[in-house]
C-alpha positions in Angstrom: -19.6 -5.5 2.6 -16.0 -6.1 1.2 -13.7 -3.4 1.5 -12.0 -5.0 -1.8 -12.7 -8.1 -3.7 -10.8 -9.3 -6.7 -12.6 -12.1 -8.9 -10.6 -14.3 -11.6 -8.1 -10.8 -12.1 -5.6 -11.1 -14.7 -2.8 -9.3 -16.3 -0.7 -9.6 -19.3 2.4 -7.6 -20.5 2.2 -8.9 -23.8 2.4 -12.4 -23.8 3.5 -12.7 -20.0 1.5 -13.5 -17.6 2.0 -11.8 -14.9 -1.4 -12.0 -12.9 -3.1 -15.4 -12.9 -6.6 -16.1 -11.9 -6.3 -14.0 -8.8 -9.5 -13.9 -6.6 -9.2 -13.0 -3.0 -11.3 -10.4 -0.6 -10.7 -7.8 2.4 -12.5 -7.0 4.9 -13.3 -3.7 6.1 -10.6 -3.2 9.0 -8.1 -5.4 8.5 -4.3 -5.0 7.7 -3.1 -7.7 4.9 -0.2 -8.3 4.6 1.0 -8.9 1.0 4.0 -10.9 0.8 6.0 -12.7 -2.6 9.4 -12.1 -4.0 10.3 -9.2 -6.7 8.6 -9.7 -9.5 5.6 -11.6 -8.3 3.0 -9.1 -9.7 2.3 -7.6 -6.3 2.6 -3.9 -7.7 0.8 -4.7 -11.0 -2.1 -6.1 -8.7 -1.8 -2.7 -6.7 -2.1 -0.7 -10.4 -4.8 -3.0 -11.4 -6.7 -2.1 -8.0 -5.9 1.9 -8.7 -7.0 2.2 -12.3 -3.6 2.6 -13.8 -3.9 -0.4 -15.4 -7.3 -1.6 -16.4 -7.1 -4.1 -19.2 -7.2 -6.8 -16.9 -9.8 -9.8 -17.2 -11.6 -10.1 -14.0 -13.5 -8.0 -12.0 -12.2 -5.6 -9.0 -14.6 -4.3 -6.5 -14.2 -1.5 -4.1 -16.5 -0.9 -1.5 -19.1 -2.6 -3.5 -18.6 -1.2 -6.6 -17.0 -2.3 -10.3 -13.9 0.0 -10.4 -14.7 -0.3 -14.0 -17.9 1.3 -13.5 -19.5 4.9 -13.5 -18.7 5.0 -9.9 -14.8 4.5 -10.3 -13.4 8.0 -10.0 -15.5 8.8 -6.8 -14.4 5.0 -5.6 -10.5 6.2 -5.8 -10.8 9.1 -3.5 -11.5 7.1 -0.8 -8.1 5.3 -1.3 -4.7 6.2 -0.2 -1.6 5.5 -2.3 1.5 5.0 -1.2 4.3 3.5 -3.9 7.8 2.0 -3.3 10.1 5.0 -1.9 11.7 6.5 -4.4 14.8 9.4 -3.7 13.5 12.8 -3.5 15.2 15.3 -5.7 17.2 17.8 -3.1 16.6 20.9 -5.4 12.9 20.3 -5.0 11.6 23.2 -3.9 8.3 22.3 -2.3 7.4 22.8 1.5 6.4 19.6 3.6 2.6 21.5 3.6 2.5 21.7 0.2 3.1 18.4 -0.6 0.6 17.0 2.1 -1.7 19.2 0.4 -1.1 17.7 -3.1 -3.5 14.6 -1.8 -6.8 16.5 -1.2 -8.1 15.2 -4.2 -11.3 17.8 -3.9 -10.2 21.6 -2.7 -12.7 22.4 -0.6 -14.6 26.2 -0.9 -13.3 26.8 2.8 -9.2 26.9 2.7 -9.3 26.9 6.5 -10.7 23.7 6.2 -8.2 22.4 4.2 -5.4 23.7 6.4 -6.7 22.0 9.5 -6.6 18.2 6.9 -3.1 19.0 6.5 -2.6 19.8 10.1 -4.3 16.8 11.4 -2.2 14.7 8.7 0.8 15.9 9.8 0.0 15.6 13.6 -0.7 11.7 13.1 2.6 11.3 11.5 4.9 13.1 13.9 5.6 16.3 11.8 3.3 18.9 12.3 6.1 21.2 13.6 8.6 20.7 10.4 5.6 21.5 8.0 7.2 25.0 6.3 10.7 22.8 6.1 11.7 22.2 2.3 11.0 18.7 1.9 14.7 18.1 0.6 15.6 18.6 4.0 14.2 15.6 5.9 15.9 12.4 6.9 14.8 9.3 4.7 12.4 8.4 7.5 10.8 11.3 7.9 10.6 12.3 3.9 8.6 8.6 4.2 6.1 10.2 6.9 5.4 13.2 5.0 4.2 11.0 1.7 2.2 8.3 4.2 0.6 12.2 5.4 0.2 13.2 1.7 -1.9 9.6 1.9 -4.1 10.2 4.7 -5.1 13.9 4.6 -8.1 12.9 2.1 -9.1 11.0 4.8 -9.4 7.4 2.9 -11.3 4.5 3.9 -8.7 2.2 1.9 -4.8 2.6 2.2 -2.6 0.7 0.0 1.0 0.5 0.6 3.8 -0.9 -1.9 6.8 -1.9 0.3 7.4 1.8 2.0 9.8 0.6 4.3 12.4 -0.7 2.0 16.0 1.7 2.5 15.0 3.3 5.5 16.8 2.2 8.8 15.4 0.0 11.4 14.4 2.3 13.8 12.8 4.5 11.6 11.0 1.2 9.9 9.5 -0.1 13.9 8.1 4.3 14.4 6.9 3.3 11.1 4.9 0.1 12.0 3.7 1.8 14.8 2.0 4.7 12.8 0.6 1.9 10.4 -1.0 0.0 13.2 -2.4 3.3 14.6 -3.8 4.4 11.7 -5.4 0.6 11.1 -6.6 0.6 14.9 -7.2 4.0 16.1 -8.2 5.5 12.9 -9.9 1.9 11.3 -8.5 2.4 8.1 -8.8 -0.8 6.0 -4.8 -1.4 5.0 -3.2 -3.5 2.1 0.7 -3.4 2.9 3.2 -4.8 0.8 6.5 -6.0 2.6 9.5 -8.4 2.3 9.6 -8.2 6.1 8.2 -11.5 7.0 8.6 -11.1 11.1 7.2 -7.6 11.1 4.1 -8.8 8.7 4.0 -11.9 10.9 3.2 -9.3 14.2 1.3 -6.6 12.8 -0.6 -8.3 10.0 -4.3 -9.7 10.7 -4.4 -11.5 7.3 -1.9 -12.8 4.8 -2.0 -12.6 1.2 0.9 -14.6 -1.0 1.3 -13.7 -4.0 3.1 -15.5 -6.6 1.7 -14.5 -10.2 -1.0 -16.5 -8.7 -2.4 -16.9 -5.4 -0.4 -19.3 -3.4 -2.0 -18.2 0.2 -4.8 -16.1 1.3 -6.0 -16.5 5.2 -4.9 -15.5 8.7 -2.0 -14.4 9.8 -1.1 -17.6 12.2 -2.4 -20.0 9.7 0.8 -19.5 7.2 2.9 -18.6 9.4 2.6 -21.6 12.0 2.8 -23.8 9.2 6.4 -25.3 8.4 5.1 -27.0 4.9 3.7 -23.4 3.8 6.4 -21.4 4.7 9.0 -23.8 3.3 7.1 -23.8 -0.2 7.1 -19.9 0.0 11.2 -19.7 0.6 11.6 -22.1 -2.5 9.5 -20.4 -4.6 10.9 -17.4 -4.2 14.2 -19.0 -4.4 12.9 -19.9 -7.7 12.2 -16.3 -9.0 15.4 -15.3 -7.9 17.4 -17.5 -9.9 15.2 -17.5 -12.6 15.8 -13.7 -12.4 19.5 -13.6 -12.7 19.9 -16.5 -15.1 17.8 -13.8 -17.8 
């Protein structure tokens, strides 16, 4: 069984395109890689997957399943979210344990249990001992572990991630390949990853996916990027959207 599968998926904002004909599937264990420039549609693909946006055309399986279906809601709770990193208000009041705890999407009767999730959540990323600290007063980095915890403490089969490294320095972005390829290996959860870090998808990635309103490259890892003519129409492409962007 696919982990995901996306079949003829698209996705207009009024009359722009901005998903075309995407069909592409995952298999359950791998880490894709999902590469394009800004404004490719790789986040409105990732809504489309998480039922925030679901007047697509198309069909989106999870696990099996029609997201669309009477089986959605109990399909997203085996998936892990994490957006593009946003700044964290530093008045925020809430404790690093607190906000792990705001992704156990069922409370279970036993709170005991649901203390030892967070534990173990926090463990995996490196910050069990900072977990009564005031989120506000973390490092980038680490404010970056806490939400992949918040992620991972419902214990997901699927993890999707929309570029989480971007503005966090380089050494905190290697601990954080590190933790995504132990979580992918050790823990075998199924990871989409969204990054404009070519080399770093290049080493941890086992599959690519291009994205480019449509789908420009779908495959292994070493089959895009050991190919000079696919990786040169990639760079102009993108070149492409970028002017295009700043000439609106």
């Amino acid at each position: 069984m696919h982990a995901v599968e996306f079949e003829g998926v698209s996705f207009a904002y009024g009359d722009t395109l901005v998903l075309d004909n995407i069909t592409f599937s995952v298999e359950k264990g791998d880490l894709l890689g999902m590469i394009g420039p800004n404004g490719a549609g790789k986040t409105t693909l990732f809504s489309c997957m998480l039922g925030l946006l679901s007047n697509y055309r198309g069909t989106i399986r999870i696990f099996g399943h029609d997201i669309r279906g009477s089986n959605g809601r109990k399909i997203f709770q085996k998936i892990g979210y994490i957006p593009q990193r946003k700044n964290i208000d530093s008045n925020f009041p809430a404790t690093i344990d607190e906000i792990v705890s705001l992704g156990i999407t069922a409370k279970s009767k036993n709170d005991k249990n649901d203390e030892k999730r967070i534990a173990s959540a926090l463990n995996t990323v490196g910050l069990l001992g900072f977990k009564k600290r005031r989120i506000s007063e973390l490092s980038g980095g680490q404010q970056q572990r806490v939400l992949i915890a918040k992620a991972i403490v419902n214990e997901p089969e699927l993890l999707i991630l929309d570029e989480p490294e971007t503005g966090i320095d380089l050494e905190t972005q290697n601990r954080f390949y590190a933790l995504l390829k132990k979580l992918n290996q050790e823990q075998n959860i199924t990871i989409i990853w969204s990054s404009h870090d070519l080399d770093a998808v290049n080493k941890l990635a086992s599959r690519v996916a291009c994205v480019n309103r449509s789908m420009f490259f779908h495959g292994e890892t070493h089959e895009f990027f050991e190919n000079p003519d696919l990786l040169k129409a990639y760079s102009e492409s993108s070149m492409q959207v970028h002017m295009h962007t700043h000439d609106q």
